[in-house]
C-alpha positions in Angstrom: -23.4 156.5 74.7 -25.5 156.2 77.9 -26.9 159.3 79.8 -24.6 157.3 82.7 -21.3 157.4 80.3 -22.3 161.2 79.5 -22.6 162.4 82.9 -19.3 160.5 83.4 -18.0 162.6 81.1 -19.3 166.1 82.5 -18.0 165.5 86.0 -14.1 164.4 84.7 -14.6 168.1 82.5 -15.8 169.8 86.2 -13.8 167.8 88.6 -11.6 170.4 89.6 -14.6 172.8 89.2 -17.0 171.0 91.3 -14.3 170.9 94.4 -14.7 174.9 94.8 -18.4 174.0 96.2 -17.0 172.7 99.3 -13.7 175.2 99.9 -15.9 178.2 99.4 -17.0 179.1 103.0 -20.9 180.1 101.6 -21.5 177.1 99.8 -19.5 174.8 101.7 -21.2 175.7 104.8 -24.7 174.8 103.4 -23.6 172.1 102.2 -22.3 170.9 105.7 -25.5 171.5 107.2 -27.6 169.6 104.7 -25.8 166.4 105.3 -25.8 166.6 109.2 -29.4 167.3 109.1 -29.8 164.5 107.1 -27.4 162.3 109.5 -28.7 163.9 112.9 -30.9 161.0 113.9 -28.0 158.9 113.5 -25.3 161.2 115.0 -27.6 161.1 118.2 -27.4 157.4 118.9 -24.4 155.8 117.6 -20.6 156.9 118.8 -19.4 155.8 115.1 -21.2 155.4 112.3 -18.6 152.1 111.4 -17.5 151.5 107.6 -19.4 154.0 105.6 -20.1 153.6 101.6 -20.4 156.8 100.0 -22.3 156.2 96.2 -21.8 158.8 93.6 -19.0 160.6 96.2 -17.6 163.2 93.8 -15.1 164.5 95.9 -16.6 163.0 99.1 -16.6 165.7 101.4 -18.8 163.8 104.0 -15.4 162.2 104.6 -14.6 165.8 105.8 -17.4 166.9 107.6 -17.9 163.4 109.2 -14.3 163.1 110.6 -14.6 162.0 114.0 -18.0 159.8 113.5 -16.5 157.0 111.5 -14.0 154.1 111.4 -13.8 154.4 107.8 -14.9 155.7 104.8 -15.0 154.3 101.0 -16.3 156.9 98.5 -17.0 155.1 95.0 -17.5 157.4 91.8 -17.8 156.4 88.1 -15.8 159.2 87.2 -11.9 158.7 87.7 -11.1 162.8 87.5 -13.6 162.9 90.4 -12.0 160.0 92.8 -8.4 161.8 91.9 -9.4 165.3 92.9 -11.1 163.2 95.8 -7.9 161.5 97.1 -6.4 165.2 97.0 -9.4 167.2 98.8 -9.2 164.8 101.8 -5.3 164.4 102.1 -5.1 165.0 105.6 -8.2 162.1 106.4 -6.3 158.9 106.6 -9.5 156.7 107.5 -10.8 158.1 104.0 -10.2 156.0 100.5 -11.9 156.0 97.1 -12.2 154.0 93.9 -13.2 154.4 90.7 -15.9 151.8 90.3 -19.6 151.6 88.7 -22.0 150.7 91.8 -23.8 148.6 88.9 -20.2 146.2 88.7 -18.7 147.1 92.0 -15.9 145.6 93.4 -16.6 145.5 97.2 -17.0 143.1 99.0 -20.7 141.5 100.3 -21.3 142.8 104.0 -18.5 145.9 103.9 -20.9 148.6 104.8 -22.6 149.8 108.3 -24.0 152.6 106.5 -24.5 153.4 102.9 -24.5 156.9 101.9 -26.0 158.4 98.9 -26.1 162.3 98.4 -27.5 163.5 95.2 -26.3 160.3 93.4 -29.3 158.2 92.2 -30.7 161.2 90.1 -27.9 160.9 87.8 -28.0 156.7 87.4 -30.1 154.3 85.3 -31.3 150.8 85.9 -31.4 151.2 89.1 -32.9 147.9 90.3 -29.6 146.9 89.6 -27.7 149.5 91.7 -29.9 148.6 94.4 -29.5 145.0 94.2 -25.6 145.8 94.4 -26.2 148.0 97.5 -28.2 145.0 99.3 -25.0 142.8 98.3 -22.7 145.2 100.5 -24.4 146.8 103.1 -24.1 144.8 106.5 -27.4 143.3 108.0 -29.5 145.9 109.3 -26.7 148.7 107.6 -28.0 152.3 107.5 -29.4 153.7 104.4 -29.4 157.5 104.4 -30.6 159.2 101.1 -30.9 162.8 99.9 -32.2 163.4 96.6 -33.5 165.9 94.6 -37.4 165.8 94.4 -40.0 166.8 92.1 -43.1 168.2 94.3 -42.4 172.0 93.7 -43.1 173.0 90.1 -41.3 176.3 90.6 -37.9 174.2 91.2 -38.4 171.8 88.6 -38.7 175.0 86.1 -35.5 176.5 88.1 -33.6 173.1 87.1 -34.8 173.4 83.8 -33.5 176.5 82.9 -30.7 175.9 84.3 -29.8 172.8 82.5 -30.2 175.0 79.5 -27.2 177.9 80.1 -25.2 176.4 82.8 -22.4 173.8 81.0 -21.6 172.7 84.3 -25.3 170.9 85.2 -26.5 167.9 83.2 -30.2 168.1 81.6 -30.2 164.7 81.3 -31.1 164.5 85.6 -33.9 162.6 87.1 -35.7 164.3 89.8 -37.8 161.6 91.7 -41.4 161.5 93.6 -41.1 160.5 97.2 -43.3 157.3 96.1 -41.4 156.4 93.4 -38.0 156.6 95.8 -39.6 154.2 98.8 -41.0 151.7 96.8 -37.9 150.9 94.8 -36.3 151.0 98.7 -38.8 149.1 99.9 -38.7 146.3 96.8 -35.2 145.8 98.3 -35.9 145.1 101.8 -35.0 148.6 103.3 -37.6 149.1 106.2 -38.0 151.9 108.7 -38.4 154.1 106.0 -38.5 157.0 107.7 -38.8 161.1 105.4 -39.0 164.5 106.0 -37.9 167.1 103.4 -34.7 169.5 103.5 -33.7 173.2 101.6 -35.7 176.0 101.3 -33.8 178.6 100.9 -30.4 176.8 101.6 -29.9 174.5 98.6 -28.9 177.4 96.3 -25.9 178.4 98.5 -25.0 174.9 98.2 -25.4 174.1 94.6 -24.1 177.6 93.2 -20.9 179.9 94.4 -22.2 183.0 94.8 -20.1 186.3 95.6 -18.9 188.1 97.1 -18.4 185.8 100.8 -18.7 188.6 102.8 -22.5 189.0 101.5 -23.3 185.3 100.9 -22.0 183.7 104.0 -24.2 185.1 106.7 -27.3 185.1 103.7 -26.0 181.2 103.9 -26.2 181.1 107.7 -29.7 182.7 108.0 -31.0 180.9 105.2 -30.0 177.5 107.2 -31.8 179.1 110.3 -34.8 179.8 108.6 -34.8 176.2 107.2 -34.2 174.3 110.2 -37.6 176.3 111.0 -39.5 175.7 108.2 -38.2 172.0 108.4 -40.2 171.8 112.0 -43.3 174.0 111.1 -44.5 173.4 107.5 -47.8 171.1 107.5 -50.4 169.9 104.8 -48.1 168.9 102.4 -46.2 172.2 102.0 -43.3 170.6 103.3 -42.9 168.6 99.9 -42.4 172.3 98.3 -38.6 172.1 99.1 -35.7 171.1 97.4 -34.8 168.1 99.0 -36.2 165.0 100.2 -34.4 162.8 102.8 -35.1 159.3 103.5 -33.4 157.1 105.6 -34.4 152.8 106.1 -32.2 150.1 107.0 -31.1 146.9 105.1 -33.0 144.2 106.6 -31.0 141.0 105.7 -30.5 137.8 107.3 -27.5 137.5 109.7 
């Protein structure tokens, strides 16, 4: 069985789980707030952000906290349990559908995409020259590419992650945390240009990746700890703004028309 089929796996076991990250008011929050950063560029120029692919979706909650800046929105994820609890988080978001597919075999069509969305997904898949060459195959000419991922600057996070893979049965050891030169050249073999990076979650990402109680505690702690990113984000020099959590990168697909 492939570390792909395992995780698979996992997230049909923690579907219903999983969802609680973005219904708890701490967590969910954070979460928010790391995916607008990541989109504000984009959110400043465009009215809609078109026909949005969404790898590695889980529930797709950008379908949520996006409503209002798309046309429409196609979350893809390997895991079926995922896609179903999916269909019932966003209920009320008509725009917003979802398939079980493998990006590596997907069934969408060439030139579907104006952006291609991928938040914590590419850590948890293999070959991906394939997977890339799949997500040249949809995106539109010049489609967005906006990618956060978990990176592997801060040796004090990596040993966080470690032990954590270790006692929580809920987080997959078997996770690929990526360099940020490893992450633009395979963009870059691919024809993504305008690579543009900066580096997101300080102090944030744990309210986003773990529920923490009680609310009345961890949402303002959730709040401030944003604030004091969004800081840090604009101030950190030297390389010490590699010591976060995240690393964003955003590039466009440079195809012929």
């Amino acid at each position: 069985m492939s570390r792909e089929d395992r995780d698979q796996e996992l997230f049909d076991v923690i579907a219903k789980k999983y969802m609680r990250k973005d219904l708890v008011p701490a967590s969910s929050f954070s979460r928010k707030q790391q995916l607008l950063t990541a989109l504000k560029p984009l959110l400043g120029e465009a009215k809609s952000l078109g026909t949005i692919v969404d790898i590695g979706c889980g529930i797709g909650a950008p379908a949520k906290y996006l409503d209002g800046h798309y046309l429409q929105y196609i979350g893809v994820d390997q895991s079926a349990e995922m896609v179903r609890v999916a269909e019932l988080f966003n209920q009320s978001h008509s725009q917003a559908s979802f398939v079980a597919d493998s990006v590596k075999n997907t069934q969408l069509k060439k030139n579907t995409a104006d952006m291609i969305l991928s938040i914590g997904a590419l850590h948890h898949m293999t070959e991906l020259e394939i997977v890339m060459g799949n997500l040249v195959k949809i995106a539109k000419p010049d489609a967005d590419f906006v990618v956060v991922e978990p990176q592997n600057a801060n040796p004090i996070i990596q040993s966080m992650r470690w032990l954590r893979g270790k006692i929580d049965k809920g987080y997959s050891e078997e996770q690929i945390f990526f360099s940020e030169e490893e992450l633009t050249n395979l963009f870059a073999r691919h024809g993504v240009i305008n690579l543009k990076i900066s580096y997101q979650g300080y102090l944030s990402t744990p309210f986003a990746q773990v529920i923490i109680p009680p609310q009345f505690i961890t949402l303002p702690l959730s709040r401030l700890s944003i604030r004091i990113d969004k800081w840090l984000q604009n101030h950190l020099k030297w390389g010490l703004e590699k010591l976060s959590f995240n690393i964003i990168i955003t590039g466009k697909f440079k195809k012929e028309h």
